[in-house]
LUMGU-230678 format. One record per residue (C-alpha): z, x, y. Coordinates in steps of 0.02 Angstrom, whole numbers, plus 50000, padded with zeros to 5 digits. Last residue first. Layout:
# residues N
ZXY/...
//
This chain:
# residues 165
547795678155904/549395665155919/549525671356088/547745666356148/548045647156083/549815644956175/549115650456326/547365640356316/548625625156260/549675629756415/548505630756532/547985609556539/549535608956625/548795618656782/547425605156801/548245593956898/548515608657040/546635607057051/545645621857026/545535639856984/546215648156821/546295666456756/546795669456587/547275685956540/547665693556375/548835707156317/548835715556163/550225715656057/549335714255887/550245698255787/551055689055931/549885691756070/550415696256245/550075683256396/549435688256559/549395672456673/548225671056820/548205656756954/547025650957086/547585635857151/546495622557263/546915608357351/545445594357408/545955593657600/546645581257698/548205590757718/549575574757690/550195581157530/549525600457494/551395606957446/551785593757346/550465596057239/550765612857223/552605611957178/552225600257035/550685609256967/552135626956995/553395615756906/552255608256756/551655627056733/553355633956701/553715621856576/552225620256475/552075641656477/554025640456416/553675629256283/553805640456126/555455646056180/555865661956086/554335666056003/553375662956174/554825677856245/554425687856114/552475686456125/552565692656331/552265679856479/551655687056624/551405678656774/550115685156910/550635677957090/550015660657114/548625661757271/548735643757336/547135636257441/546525634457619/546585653157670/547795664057743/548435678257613/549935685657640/550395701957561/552105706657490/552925722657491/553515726357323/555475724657244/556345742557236/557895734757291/557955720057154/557475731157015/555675731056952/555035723256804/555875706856850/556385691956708/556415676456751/557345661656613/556765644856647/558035631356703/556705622756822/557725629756974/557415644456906/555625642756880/555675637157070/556385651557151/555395665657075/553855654957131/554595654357279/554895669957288/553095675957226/552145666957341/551675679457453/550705687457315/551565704757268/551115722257292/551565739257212/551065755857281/552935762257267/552845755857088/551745770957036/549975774256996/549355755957030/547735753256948/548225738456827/549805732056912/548875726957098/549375710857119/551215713757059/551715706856885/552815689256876/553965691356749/554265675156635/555625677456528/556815688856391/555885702056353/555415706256521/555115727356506/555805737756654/554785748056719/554435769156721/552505766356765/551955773456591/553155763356510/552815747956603/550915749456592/550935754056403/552135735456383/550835725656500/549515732756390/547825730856489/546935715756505/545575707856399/544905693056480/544965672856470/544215660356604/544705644356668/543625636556791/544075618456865/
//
């Protein structure tokens, strides 16, 4: 299991600069390719993106898009032997609000995962980022993570640590 922690670039500059809409209130997932895209025409989204859309709601967990619902990205597939998590993001108000949202959301996706890789054979392995905003300066954070599906819970305490910076 790796988990690794880097700076990332304002989600809330991005948004502005790329004329989105800003998730205050849930998880958003961001499109592969939301640090050097110029505009959201040249967006892109993980395959699994719907159902990850799908299953935080399903888990009662409020999603929030940055995009509206007809100028949603393309998405890419990726074939390979592991899962490929689209980004999340989950911004300081939206930890103020429900302090156990990362918990949540990442209990469902380990969950899913496991599930999904039943009966393969194969040691399953998810690579997962999550860009999380810090209460007291607003910058953004991201934690990349690649392992079992077990290990997804362990996130939250990394998530819950880099927003309270």
């Amino acid at each position: 299991m790796t988990i690794s922690v880097s700076d990332y670039p304002s989600v809330a500059d991005r948004i502005a600069t790329l004329g989105c809409d800003f998730p205050e209130s849930g998880v958003a997932l961001l499109p592969l390719n939301f640090e050097s895209a110029t505009s959201i025409t040249e967006f892109r989204q993980a395959s699994e993106a719907s159902t990850v859309r799908t299953l935080l709601r399903s888990a009662g967990l409020s999603y929030a898009e940055i995009v509206q619902r007809d100028k949603r990205p393309p998405y890419v597939h990726n074939n390979a032997f592991e899962w490929i998590a689209p980004t999340m993001f989950i911004s300081a108000g939206v930890l103020s609000q429900n302090p156990n949202v990362a918990s949540v959301a990442l209990s469902v996706l380990a969950n899913y995962v496991t599930d999904f890789f039943k009966g393969r054979g194969k040691v399953a392995a998810v690579k997962l980022d999550v860009v999380v905003e810090t209460t007291k300066t607003k910058t953004s954070k991201r934690i990349s993570y690649e392992g079992s599906p077990e290990g997804l819970r362990e996130l939250a305490e990394v998530i819950r640590e880099i927003a309270n910076e």
